[in-house]
C-alpha positions in Angstrom: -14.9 8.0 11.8 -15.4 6.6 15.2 -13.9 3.0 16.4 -14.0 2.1 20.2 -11.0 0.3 21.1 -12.4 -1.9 23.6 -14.5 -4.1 20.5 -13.2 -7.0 18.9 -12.2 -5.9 15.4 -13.9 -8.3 13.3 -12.2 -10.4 11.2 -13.1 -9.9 7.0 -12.4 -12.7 4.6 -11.5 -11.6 1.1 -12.9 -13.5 -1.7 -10.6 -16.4 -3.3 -9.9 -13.9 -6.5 -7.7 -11.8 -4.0 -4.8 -11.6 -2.6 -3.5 -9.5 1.0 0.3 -9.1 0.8 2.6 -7.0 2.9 4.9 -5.3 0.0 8.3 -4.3 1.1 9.4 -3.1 -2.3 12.3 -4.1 -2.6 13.3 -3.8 -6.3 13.5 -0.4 -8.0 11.0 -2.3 -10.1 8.7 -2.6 -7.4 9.2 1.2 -6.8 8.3 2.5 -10.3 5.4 -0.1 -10.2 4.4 2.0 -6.7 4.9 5.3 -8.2 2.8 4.9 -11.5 -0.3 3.4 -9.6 0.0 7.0 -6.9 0.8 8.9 -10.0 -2.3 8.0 -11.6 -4.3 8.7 -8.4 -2.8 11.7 -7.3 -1.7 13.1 -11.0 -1.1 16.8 -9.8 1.2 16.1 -6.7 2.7 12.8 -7.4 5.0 11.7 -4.5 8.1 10.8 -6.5 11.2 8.4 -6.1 12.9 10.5 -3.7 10.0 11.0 -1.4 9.2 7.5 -1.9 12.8 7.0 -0.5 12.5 9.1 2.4 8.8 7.2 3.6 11.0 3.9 3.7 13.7 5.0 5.4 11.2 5.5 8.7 11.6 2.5 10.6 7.6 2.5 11.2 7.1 2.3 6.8 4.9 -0.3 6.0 3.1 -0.9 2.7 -0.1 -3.6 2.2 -1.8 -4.6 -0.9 -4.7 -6.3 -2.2 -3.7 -8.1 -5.8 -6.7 -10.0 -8.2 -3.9 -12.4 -10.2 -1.0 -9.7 -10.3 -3.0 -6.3 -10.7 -3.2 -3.8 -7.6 -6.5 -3.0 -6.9 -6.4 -1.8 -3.0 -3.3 -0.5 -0.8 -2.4 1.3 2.1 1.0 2.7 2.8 2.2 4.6 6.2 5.3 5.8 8.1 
């Protein structure tokens, strides 16, 4: 993947049946939610509340989401 840096990034609109939130997770409940959607993707090496703990401790953590009504259907986390 290739992106020059000098180009505009174009801006996408998402269609009115979702949603682009930052997520901060802030509840344990917000956590588990996390944690069951990356267990389900990643089933043999899930990343756990522990390691899950450690990713938001780095001040550069961030976590977006794309919701239709309350489901996840998209995300992106770093650190």
């Amino acid at each position: 993947m290739n992106r020059d840096l000098t180009e505009p990034v174009l801006e996408l609109k998402l269609q009115e049946e979702f949603q682009f939130s930052h997520w901060s997770m802030e509840t344990s409940s917000e956590e588990r939610d996390y944690l069951d959607i990356e267990a389900e993707i990643w089933p043999d090496a899930p990343l756990g509340l522990n390691r899950l703990s450690e990713y938001k401790n780095n001040k550069l953590w961030t976590s977006m989401v794309i919701r239709q009504i309350d489901t996840i259907i998209g995300g992106l986390t770093t650190w």
